[in-house]
C-alpha positions as CSV (number, residue, x, y, z in Angstrom):
1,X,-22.0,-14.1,-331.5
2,X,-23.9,-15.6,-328.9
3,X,-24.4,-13.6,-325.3
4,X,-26.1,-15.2,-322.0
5,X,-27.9,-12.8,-319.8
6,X,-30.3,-13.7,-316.4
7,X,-33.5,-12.1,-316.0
8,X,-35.6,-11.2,-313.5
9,X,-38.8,-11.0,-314.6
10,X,-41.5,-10.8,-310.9
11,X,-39.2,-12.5,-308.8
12,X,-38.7,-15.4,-311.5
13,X,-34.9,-15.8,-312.0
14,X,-34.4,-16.3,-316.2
15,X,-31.6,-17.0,-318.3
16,X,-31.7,-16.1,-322.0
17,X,-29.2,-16.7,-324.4
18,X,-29.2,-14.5,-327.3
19,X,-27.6,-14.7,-330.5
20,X,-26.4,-12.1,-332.4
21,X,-26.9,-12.4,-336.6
22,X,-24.5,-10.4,-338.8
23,X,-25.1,-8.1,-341.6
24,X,-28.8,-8.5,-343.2
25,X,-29.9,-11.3,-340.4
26,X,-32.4,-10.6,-338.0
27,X,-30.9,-11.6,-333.8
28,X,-32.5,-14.5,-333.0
29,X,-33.2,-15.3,-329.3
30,X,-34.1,-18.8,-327.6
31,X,-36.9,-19.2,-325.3
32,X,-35.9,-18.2,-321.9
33,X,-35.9,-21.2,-319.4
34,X,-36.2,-20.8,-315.5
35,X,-32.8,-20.9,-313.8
36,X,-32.6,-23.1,-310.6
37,X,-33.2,-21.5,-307.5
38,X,-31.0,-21.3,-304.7
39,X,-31.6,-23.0,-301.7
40,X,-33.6,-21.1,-298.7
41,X,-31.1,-19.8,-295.9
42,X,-32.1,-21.8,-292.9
43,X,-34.4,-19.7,-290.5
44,X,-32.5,-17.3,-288.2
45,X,-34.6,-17.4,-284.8
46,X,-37.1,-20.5,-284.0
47,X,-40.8,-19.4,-284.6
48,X,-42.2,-18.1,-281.2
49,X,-44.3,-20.4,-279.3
50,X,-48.1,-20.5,-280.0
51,X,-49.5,-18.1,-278.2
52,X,-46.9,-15.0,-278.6
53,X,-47.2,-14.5,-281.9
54,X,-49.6,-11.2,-282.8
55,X,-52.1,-11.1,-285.6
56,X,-50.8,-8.6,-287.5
57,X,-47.6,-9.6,-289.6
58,X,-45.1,-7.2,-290.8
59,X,-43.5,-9.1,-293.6
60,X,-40.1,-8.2,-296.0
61,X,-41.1,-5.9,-298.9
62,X,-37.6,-7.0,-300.5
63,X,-35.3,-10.0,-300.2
64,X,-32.1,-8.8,-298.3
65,X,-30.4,-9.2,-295.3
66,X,-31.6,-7.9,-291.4
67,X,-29.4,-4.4,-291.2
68,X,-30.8,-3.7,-287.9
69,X,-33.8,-4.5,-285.2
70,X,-35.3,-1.3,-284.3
71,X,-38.0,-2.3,-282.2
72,X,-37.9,-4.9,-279.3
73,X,-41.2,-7.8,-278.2
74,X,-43.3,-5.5,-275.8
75,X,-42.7,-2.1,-277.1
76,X,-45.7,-0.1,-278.3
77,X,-45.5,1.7,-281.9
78,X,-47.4,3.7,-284.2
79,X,-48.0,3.2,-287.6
80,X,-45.0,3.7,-289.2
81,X,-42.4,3.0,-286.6
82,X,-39.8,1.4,-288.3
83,X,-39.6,-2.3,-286.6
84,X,-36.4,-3.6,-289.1
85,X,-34.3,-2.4,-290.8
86,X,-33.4,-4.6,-294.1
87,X,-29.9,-4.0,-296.2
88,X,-31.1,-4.7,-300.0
89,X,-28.6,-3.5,-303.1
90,X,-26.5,-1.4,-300.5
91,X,-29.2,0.5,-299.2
92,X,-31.1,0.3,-295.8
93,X,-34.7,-0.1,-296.0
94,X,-37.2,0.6,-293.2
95,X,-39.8,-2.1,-292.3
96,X,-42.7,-0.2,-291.0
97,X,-45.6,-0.8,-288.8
98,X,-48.5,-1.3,-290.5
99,X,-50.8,0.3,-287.8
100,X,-50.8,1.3,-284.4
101,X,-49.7,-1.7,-281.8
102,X,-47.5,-3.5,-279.6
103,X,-44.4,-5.5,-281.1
104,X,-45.4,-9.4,-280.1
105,X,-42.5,-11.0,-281.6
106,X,-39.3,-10.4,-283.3
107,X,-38.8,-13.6,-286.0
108,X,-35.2,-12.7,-287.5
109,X,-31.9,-11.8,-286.1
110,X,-29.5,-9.1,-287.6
111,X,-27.2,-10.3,-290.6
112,X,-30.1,-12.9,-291.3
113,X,-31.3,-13.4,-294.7
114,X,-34.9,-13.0,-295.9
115,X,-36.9,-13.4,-298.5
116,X,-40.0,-10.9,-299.8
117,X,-43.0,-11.8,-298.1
118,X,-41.1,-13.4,-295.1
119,X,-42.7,-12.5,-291.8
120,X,-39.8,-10.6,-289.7
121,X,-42.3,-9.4,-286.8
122,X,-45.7,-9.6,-285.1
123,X,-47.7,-6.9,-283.8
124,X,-51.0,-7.3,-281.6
């Protein structure tokens, strides 16, 4: 019997097929191959002009989609104010500031989908 299963190993998206031996036959499986990736969701919100971004990023820890914007461009937080909140696997998980700063930009939109590592804010 053979079974088809996708991986993910780090991020990287796998699918293995496995075959099943019967009595006294070892399961062989094949060597796992990369599955195609699906497209990037276009980008919520236009990058803010140059000059109104911050130098401190707070990025996505997960991919997921924006639950909720906690913070708004101008407000002052404290390390670990949460800026976004991000709906991954039906929960809601809080973006944080990394430090002590003022929110410079907001780069996503609620119901917008990211990706981990995607910069959602800037703080200066």
């Amino acid at each position: 019997m053979i079974k088809n299963y996708t991986i993910t190993v780090n991020g990287t998206v796998y699918d293995v097929t496995v075959e099943e031996g019967g009595a006294g036959s070892a399961p062989a499986a094949s060597a796992p191959k990369a599955a195609p990736k699906a497209a990037p969701a276009p980008a919520a919100v236009a990058a803010p002009a140059a000059g109104t971004a911050g130098t401190v990023k707070v990025t996505a820890s997960v991919p997921g989609k924006v639950f909720k914007i906690e913070a708004s461009v101008g407000q002052a937080v404290s390390a670990g104010d949460p800026i976004v909140i991000l709906e991954a696997m039906k929960m809601e998980i809080p973006v944080v500031a990394p430090q002590d700063g003022t929110v410079a930009s907001i780069n996503v939109s609620v119901g917008g989908a990211v990706e981990s590592g995607d910069v959602l804010a800037t703080m200066d």
